[in-house]
N, C-alpha and C positions, 0 to 999 in steps of 0.2 A: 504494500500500500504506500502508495507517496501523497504529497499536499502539493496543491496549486494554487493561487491565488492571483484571480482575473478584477481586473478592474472596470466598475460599469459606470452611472453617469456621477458629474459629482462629488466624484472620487470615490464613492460607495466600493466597496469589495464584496467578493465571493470566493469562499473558500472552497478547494476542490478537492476530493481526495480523488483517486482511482484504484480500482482494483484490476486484476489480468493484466492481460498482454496487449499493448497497443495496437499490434497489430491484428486484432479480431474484431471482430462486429462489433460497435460501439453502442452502449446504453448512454444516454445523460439524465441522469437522476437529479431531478428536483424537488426538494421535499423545504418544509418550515420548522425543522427542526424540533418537531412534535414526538418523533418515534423515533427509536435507535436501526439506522437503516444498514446496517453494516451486514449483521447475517444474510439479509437477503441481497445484497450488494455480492457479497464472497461467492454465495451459491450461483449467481449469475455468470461470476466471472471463473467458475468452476465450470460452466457449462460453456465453456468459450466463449464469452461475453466480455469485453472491456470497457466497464463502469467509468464516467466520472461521475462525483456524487457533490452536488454542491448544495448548499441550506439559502435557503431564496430569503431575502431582507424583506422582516417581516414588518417593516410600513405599507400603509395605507397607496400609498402610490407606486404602481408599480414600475416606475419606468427605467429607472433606474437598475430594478432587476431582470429589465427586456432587455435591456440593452446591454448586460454582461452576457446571461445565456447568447446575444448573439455574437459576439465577443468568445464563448467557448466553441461555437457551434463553427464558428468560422477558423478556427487554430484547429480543428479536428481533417484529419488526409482525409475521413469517408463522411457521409449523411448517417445519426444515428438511430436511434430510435431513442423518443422522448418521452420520460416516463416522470408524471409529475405527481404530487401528491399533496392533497389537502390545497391551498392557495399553492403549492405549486404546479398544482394540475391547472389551474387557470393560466399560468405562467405559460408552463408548454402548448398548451389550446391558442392561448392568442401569438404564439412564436411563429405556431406552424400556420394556424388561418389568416394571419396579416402578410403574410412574406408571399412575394409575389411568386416567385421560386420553391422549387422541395427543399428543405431544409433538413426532415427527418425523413428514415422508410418507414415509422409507423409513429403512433401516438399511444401510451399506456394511461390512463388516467382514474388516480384512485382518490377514491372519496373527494369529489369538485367542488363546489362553492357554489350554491345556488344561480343561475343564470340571470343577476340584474340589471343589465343595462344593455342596450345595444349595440354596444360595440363587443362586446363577450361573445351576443348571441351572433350575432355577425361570423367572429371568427370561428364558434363551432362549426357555423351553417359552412364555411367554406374548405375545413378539413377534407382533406383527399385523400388523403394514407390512412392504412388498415388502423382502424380505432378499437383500443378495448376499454371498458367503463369496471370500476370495481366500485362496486358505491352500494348502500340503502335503497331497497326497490321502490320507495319514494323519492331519494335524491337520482339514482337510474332513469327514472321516469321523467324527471324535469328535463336532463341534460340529453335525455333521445328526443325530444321535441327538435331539437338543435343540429342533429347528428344524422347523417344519413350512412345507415349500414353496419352503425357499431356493432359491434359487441357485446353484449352486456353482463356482469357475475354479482349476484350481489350477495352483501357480506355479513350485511348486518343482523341478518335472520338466519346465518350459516353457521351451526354448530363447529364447523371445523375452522373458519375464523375467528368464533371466540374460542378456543380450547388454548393449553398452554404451549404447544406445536404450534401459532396460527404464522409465523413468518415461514416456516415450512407449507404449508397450506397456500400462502400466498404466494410464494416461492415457484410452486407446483402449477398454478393458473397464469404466470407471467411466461414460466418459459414452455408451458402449452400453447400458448399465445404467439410467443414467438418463431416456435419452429415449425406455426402451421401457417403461420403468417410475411414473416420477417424472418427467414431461414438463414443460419450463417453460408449456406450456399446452395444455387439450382438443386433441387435432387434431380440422380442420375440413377435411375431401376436399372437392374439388372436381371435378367431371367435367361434361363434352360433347365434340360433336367439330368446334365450328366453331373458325375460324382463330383467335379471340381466346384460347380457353381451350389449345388447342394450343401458343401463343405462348407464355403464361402459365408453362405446363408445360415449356414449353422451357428456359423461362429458370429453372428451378430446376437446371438444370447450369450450375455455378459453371463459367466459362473465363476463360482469360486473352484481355489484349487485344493485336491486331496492330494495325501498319502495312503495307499489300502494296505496293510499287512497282515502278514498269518504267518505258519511256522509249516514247513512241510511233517511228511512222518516221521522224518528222523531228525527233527527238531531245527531246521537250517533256517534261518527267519529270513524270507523276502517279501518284497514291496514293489509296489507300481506308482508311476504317478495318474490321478483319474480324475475327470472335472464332470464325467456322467455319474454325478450323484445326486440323490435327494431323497426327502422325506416321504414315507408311505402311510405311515398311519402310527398314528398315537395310541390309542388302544388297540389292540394290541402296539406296543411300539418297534416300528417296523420302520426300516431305512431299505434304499437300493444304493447299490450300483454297477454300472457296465465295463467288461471288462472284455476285452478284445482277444479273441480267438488266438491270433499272431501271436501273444502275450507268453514267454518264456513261465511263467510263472502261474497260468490259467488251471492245469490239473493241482498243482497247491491250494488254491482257491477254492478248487470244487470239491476237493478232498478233505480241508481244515472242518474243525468242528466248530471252531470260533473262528473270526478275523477282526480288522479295526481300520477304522478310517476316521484318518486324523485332518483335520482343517487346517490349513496353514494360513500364519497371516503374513504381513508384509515382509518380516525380517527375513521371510523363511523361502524366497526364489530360489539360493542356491539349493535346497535341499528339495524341490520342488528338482529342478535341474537334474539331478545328480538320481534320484527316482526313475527318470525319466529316459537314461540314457543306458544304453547297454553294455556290457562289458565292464564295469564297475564294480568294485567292490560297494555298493549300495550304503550299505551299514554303518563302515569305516570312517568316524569323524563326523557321526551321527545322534545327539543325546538318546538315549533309547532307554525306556523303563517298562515293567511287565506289572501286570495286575493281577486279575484273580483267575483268568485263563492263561497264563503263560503267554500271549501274542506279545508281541513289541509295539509297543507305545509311542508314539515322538513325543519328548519332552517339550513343553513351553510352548506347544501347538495353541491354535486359537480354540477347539473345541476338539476332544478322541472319544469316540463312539468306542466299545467294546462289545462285541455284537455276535449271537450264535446263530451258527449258519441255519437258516428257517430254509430255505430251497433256492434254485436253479433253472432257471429257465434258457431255454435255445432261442437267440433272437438276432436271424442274420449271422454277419461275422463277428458280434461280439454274445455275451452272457451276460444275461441279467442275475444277477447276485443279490439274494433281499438275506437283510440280516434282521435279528430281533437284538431289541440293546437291552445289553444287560447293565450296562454304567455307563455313565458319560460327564464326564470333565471339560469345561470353559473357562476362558477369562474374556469376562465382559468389556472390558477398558482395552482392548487393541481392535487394531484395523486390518481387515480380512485381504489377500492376496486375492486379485483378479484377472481372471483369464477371457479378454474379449479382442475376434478379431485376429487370431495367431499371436497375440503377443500377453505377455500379462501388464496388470495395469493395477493401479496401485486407488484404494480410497481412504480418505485421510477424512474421521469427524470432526464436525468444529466441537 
């Protein structure tokens, strides 16, 4: 996060922070300094979005505060999307409806200011970029009189905006909004139905990544690395996952009476890695602890299921593997290892 500070008429200031990368799609957030805008700032700029966020000068006359937003809007390389709030949603409505020019590629506008004067209603009335409204389905209703086309979400009667999630919540309808709206690029589909583009497709479900292990008959402990896992049922509590024919280590699996599958979080690629690759001593340089079946464990995993084999299924060229858990061990407070896309990829909470 850095600060900017643009000077409007006056000598008046605005302060700016920014979040991301400059060089991604540009939000400019306007708000009055009402609400702490920063989570939902970060998660924007987590979604490839690069925030400036400025607090709009909270006098009665706005002109002073027109004329810095156009002062930021003009030092920015691309058009961003204007996302204003409370008197700063008036701010960004009259920026983008007075300017003869596109100034923004959409307008976000949460909870507005009743529509009094004519020059207000003016500039709604000449908005031309995709508009979304988040407001009271009484203050929604004034500001579509004005609006042709918006959008509208209202908040005020929404359980999940008041809950104690609600900048998550908020969060979730801005960047619905904007990747169905204001996409950070053209999409480009892709279709066929042979194996590569099938793969491809696949791998756009983001998973997390396992460890599977068990112990052969004569006690050798191997492991795989497997990101076809997940939950099957609670009562009975029942896990799966799939494990590929190719798999040096698939009759171990089918044969163990227990096995475990361990979640790995972020710290944990190389071992993730090193699972994954053949010819390895797998183990070597590995934390490993046993429980009350003897399988191996990974130490300081995010979550290790320890699991008796319930049954086997033929499914194509891999096997479906459902286990019942007998114990399972987490630690709430890390960040889970993800695999989307061929590559893994990392999520950090705030």
């Amino acid at each position: 996060m850095a600060r900017l500070v643009f000077e409007g008429l006056a000598g008046s200031e605005l302060v700016a922070e920014t979040f991301g990368v400059a060089d991604d799609p540009g939000v400019l957030l306007i708000d009055d300094g009402a609400r702490d805008w920063r989570r939902i700032a970060i998660a924007l700029a987590e979604a490839g979005r690069y925030v400036v966020r400025l607090e709009s000068d909270r006098g009665d006359e706005p002109e002073a505060a027109l004329a810095a937003i156009r002062a930021v809007l003009a030092s920015l390389e691309a058009r961003p999307v204007l996302l204003g709030a409370a008197r700063g949603a008036l701010l960004a409505a009259m920026v983008a409806g007075e300017a003869e020019e596109y100034l923004a590629t959409g307008l976000i506008l949460i909870d507005p200011p009743a529509v009094s004067d004519a020059r207000r209603a003016t500039a709604l009335a000449a908005l031309r970029q995709p508009v979304l409204v988040v407001a009271s389905e009484a203050d929604a209703a004034g500001v579509a009189a004005h609006i042709a086309d918006a959008e509208f979400v209202a908040s005020a009667a929404s359980a999940e905006f008041a809950a104690s999630d609600a900048d998550d919540a908020l969060s979730a309808v801005l960047l619905d909004f904007l990747e169905r709206r204001v996409p950070q690029s053209p999409p480009e589909y892709r279709a066929g139905s042979d194996q590569r583009t099938l793969r491809d497709a696949l791998g756009c479900f983001a998973t997390g990544v396992t460890v599977v292990t068990t112990r052969t008959v004569d006690g050798t402990p191997v492991g795989l690395t497997a990101n076809s896992f997940t939950s099957v049922s609670l009562d009975p509590p029942l896990l799966l996952v799939c494990i590929a024919k190719s798999a040096s280590s698939l009759s171990a699996f089918e044969q163990a009476r227990h096995f475990a599958v361990n979640v790995l979080h972020i710290g944990q690629q190389p071992v993730s890695g090193r699972f994954a690759r053949r010819g390895e001593d797998r183990f070597a340089g590995t934390d490993v602890e046993t429980w009350d079946s003897g399988v191996p464990i990974l130490s300081h995993s995010l979550a290790s299921f320890e699991c008796a084999h319930e049954a086997a299924h033929d499914a194509g060229d891999h096997v479906i593997l459902i286990g019942r858990v007998e114990r399972v061990r987490f630690e709430p407070r890390r960040d889970p290892l993800l695999y989307f896309r061929g590559r893994y990829r990392r999520l950090h909470f705030s």
